[in-house]
C-alpha positions in Angstrom: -21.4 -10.6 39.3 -23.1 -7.6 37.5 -19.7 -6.0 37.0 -19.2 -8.8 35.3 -21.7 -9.0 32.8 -21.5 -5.9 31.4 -17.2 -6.5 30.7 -18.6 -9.5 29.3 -21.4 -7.5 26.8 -18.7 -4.8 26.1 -16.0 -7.3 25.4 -19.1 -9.2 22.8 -19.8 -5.7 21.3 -15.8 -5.4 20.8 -15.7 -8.5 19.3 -18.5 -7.9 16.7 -16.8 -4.9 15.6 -13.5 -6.5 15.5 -14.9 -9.5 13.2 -16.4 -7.0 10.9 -13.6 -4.7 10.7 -11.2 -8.0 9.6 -13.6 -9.2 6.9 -14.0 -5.7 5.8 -10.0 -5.1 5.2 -9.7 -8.7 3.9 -12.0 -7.4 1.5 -10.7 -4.1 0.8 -6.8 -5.8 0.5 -8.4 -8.3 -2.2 -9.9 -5.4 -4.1 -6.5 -3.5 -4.5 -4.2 -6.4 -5.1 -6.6 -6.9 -8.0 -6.0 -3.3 -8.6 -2.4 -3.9 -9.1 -2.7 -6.6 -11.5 -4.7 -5.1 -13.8 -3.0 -1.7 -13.7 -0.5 -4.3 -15.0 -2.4 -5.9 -17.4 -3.7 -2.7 -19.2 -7.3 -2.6 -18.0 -7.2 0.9 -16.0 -11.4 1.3 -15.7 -11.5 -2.2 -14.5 -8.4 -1.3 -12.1 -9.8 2.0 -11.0 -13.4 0.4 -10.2 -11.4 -1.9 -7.8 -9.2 1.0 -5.7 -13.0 2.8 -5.3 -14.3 -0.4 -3.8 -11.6 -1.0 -1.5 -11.8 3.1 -0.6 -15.3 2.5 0.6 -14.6 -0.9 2.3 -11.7 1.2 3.9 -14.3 4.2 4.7 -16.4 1.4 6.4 -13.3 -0.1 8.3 -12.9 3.7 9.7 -16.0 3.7 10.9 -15.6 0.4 12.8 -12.4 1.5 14.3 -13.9 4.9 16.0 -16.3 2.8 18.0 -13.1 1.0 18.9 -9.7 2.5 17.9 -7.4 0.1 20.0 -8.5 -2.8 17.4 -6.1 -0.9 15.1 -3.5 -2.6 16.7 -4.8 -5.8 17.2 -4.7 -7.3 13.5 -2.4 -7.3 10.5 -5.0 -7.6 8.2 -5.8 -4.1 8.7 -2.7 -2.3 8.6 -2.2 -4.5 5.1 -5.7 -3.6 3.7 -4.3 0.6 4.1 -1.3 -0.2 2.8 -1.9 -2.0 0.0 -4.6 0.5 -1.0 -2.0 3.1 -0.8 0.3 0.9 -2.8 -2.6 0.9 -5.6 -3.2 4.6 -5.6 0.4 5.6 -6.2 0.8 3.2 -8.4 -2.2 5.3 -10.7 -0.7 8.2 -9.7 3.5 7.7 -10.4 2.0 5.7 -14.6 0.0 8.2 -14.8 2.7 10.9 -14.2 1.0 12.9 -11.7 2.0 13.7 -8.0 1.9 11.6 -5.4 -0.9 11.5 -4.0 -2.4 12.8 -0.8 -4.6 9.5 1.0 -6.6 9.0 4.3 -4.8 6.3 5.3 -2.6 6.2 8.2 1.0 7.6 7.7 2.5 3.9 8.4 0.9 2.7 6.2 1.4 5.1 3.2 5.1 4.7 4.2 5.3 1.2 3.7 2.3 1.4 0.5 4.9 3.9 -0.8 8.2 1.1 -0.5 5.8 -1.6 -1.8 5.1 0.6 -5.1 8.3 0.6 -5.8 8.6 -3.0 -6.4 5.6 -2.3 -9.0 7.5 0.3 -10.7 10.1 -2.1 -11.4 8.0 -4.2 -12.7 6.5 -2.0 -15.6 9.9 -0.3 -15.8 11.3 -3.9 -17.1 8.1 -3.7 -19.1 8.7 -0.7 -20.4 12.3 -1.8 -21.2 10.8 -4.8 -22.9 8.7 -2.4 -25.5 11.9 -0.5 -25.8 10.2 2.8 -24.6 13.2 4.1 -22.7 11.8 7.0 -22.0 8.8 5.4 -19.7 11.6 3.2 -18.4 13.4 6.6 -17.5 10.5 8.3 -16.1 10.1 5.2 -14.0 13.3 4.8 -12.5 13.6 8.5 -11.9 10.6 7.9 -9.8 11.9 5.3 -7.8 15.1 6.9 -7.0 13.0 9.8 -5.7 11.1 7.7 -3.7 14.2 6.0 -2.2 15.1 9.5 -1.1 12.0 10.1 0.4 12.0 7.0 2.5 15.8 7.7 3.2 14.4 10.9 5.6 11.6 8.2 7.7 13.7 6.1 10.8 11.3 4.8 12.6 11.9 1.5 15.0 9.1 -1.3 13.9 6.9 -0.2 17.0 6.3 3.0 15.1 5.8 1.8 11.8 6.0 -1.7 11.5 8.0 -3.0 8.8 9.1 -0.1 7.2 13.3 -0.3 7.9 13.0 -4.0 5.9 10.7 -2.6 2.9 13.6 0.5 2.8 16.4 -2.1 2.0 14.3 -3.7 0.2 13.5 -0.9 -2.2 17.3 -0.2 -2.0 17.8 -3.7 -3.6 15.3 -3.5 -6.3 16.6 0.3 -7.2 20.0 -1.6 -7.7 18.4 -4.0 -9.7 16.8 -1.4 -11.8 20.1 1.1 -11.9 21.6 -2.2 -13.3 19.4 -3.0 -15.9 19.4 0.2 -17.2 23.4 0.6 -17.5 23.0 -2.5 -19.8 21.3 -0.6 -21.8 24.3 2.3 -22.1 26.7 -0.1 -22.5 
């Protein structure tokens, strides 16, 4: 029965980590969806204060997954909480008319973060359209189509980066959407 006992500590130990890790990218997740809406809402300190609290929530979560790297795998939440923090820092990045931007995150995850801002994009392209500043509106949409072209060169089944071919047509759509609206404008 002692071969027992110690699965059993290392499977308690496991399961420690494994609870913190969740609440930790629960947390993280939280802090850049609030991210997104105030990048939205025209508060960028308050915004950027968020994406640095859900970078060291995420540094924490890193941490938690060396002791055990096969939890990875094991939740959603986690794989979300890196994405959507990717999502948030591009989202900076593409308004604030800069590159891309290179994150610690894992590729997956920036993949899908990446499809995901584009949905963002459209949002304050329409805003932009709104203000009649066609030349943010422009700048915006020139990003998305370049960002459909990335993801065009990533085929990847769902086992390799999970849900990744449905964010792709769904970036396809809203790029429609947006290619749309826009030739309303020229007409």
């Amino acid at each position: 029965m002692i071969v027992f006992n110690s699965i059993k500590k290392e499977l308690d130990t496991k399961l420690r980590h494994a609870t913190q890790l969740v609440e930790v990218c629960r947390k993280a997740k939280i802090d850049s969806d609030r991210a997104i809406a105030l990048i939205h809402s025209g508060k960028p300190k308050a915004a950027a204060s968020l994406i640095k609290s859900a970078e060291k929530k995420l540094a924490k979560a890193g941490v938690l997954l060396r002791a055990h790297p096969d939890l990875y795998a094991t939740n959603m939440q986690i794989n979300l909480a890196y994405q959507e923090y990717a999502e948030a820092q591009i989202l900076v990045a593409i308004l604030a008319a800069k590159p891309l931007p290179k994150l610690s995150v894992p590729a997956e995850c920036y993949l899908t973060g990446l499809a995901d801002a584009v949905g963002e994009l459209n949002r304050a392209f329409l805003q932009a359209r709104m203000r009649k500043d066609e030349v943010t509106a422009n700048r915006l949409l020139e990003r998305a189509l370049e960002i459909d072209d990335l993801l065009k060169a990533f085929n990847y089944p769902d086992f390799v980066a999970a849900n990744l071919r449905r964010k792709k047509d769904i970036v396809r759509i809203i790029i429609n959407n947006m290619l749309t609206a826009q030739a309303r404008v020229r007409e």
